[in-house]
C-alpha positions in Angstrom: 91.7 119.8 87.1 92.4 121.4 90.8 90.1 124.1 89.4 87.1 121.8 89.0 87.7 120.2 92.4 85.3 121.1 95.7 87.1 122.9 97.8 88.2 120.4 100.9 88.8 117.3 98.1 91.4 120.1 96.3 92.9 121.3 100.3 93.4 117.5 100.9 94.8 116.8 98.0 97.5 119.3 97.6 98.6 118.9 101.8 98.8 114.9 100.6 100.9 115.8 97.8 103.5 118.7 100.3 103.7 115.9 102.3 105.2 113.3 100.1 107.2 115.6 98.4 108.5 116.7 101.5 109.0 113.3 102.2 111.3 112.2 99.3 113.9 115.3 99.8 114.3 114.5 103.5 114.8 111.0 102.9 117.3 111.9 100.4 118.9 113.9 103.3 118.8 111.1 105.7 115.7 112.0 107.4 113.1 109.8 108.1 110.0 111.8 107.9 107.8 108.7 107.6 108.8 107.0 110.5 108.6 110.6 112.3 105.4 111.1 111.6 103.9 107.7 110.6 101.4 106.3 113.6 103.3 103.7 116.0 101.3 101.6 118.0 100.3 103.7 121.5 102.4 101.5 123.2 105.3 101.5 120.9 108.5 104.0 122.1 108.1 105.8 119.0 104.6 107.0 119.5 103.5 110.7 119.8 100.0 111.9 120.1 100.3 114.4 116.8 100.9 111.1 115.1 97.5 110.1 115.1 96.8 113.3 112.4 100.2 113.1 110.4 99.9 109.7 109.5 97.3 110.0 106.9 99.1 112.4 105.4 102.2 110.5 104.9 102.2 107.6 102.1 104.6 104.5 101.1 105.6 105.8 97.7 104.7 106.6 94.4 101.8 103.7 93.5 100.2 104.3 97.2 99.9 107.5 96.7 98.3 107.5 93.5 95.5 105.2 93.9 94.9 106.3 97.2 94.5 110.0 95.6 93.0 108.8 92.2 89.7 107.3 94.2 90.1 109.9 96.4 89.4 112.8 93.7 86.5 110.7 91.8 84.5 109.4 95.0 85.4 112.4 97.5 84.9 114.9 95.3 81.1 113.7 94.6 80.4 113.3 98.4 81.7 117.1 99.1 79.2 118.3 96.4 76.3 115.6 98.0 77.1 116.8 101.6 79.3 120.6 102.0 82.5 120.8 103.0 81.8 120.9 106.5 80.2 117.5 106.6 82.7 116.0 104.0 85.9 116.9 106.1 84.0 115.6 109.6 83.5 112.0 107.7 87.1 112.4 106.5 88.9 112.4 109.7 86.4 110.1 111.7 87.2 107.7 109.1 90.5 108.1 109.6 90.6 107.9 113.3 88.3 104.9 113.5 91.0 103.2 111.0 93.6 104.1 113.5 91.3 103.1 116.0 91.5 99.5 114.8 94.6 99.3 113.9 95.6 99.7 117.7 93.4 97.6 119.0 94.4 94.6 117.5 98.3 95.8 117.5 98.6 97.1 121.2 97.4 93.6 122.1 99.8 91.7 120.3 102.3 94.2 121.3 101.7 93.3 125.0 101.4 89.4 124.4 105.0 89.8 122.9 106.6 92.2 125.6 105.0 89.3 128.2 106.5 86.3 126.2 109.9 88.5 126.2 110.1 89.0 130.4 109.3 85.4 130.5 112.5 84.6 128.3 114.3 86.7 131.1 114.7 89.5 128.6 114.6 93.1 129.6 112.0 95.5 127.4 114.1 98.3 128.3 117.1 96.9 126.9 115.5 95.5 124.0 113.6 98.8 122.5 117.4 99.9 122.2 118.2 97.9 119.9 119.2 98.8 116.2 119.3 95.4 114.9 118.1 92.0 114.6 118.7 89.1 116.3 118.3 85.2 116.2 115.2 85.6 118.8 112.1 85.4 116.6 110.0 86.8 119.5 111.8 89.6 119.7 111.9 90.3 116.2 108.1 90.9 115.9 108.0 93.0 118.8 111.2 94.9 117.2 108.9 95.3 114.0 105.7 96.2 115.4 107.3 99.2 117.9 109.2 100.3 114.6 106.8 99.8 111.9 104.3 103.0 111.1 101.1 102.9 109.0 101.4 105.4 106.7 98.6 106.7 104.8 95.3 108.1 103.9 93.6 104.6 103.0 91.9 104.1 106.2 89.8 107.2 105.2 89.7 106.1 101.6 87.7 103.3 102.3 85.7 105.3 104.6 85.0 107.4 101.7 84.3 103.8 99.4 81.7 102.8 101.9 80.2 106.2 101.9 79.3 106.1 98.1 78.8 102.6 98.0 75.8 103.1 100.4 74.5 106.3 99.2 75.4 105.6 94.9 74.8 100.9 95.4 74.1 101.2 91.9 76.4 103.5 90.1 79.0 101.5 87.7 82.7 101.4 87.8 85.2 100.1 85.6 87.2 97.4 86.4 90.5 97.7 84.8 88.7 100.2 82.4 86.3 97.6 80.5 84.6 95.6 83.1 81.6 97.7 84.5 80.9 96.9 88.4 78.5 98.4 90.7 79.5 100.5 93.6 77.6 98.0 96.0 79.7 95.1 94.5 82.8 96.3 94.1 83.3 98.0 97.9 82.0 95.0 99.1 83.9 92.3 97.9 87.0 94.8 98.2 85.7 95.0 102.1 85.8 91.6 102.7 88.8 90.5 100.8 90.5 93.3 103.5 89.0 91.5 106.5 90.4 87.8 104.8 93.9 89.7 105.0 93.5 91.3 108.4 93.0 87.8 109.8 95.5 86.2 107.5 97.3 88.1 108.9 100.6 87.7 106.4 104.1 89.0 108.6 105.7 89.2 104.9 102.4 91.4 104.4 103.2 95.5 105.6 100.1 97.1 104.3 97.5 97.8 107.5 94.7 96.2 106.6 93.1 96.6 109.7 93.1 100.2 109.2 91.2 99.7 105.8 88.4 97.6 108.1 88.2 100.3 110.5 87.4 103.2 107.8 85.2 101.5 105.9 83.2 100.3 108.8 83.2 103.8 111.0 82.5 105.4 107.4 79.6 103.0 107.0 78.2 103.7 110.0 78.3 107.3 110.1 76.7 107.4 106.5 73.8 105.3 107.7 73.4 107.3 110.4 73.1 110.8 108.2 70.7 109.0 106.2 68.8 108.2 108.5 69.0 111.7 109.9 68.7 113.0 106.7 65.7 110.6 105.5 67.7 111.3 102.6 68.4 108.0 99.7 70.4 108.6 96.4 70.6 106.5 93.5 
């Protein structure tokens, strides 16, 4: 299979795959490599500029992993063939920083709102980012969970990569739990907006980052539109 794969798709791939593995013999050795490398919110105490790469490197567990790779191989792979490595891996990581980019956006604000509604209690921020443990303030428990929290994962660049070949392939068919064929156009598109219903649902019992799935898609959209347009170039 690796053999048949272009040549960034396979790099990614494998470096994914280090990292995980990686990541379930520290944690069996008490080391948090997730929440090491994992991307805190800029203006969480945890945050460190080489985050903003490691993160989508780093995933949940097994299941995230594997659909996140499994639509990765099928759609990424055809892209790299459509576009060159070069291109491909440029669309890749803007993807993925956009979806960071979003993700902070929203987060740092709430983060703020939180830290203001904390002073006001009479609270002290310093004191409280040392904490190890709940408490009965509810306030403060957000804040403890957004500064502690990391988004893991390649997805934001996934759907990046979704948007990408739903623009360029609207018409090409998927199969919905292996029997119910889909277009490309349909499918990424109501997946897109069921992930913006989330993001605004906003669920705190809900940990995935949908917010980051937003962001990729969109920056993804809008870099493939703009190479299109370049490009003069349409595919069916």
């Amino acid at each position: 299979m690796l053999n048949n794969l272009p040549q960034v798709t396979k790099n990614l791939l494998i470096l994914n795959i280090i990292f995980f593995v990686a990541k379930l013999f520290l944690t069996s050795q008490g080391i948090d490599l997730a929440g090491k490398l994992g991307a805190h919110y800029v203006n969480s105490p945890y945050f460190e500029p080489f985050q903003v790469v490691t993160h989508f490197f780093m995933h949940a567990n097994f299941i995230h992993i594997f659909f996140n790779m499994w639509i990765f191989v099928m759609l990424g792979g055809y892209l790299e063939r459509v576009w060159g490595p070069k291109r491909f891996f440029i669309f890749y990581i803007i993807s993925a920083f956009g979806a960071f980019a979003l993700f902070n956006v929203i987060g740092v604000y709430e983060i703020e709102t939180l830290k203001a509604q904390i002073i006001e209690q009479g609270n002290s921020i310093r004191e409280i980012n040392r904490l190890t443990a709940f408490t009965s303030n509810d306030t403060i428990n957000e804040y403890l969970i957004m500064i502690n929290t990391p988004m893991v994962g390649a997805s934001g660049a996934i759907f990046g990569v979704m948007s990408a070949f739903a623009i360029l392939f609207p018409n090409t068919e998927f199969r919905l739990y292996f029997a119910i064929p889909i277009k490309a156009k349909w499918f990424v598109g109501a997946y897109f907006l069921f992930e913006v219903y989330l993001s605004y649902l906003n669920d705190s019992g809900d940990s995935t980052a949908h917010l980051a799935h937003v962001g990729g898609a969109i920056v993804g959209a809008i870099i493939v539109l703009i190479w299109r347009k370049k490009d003069r170039t349409n595919f069916w």
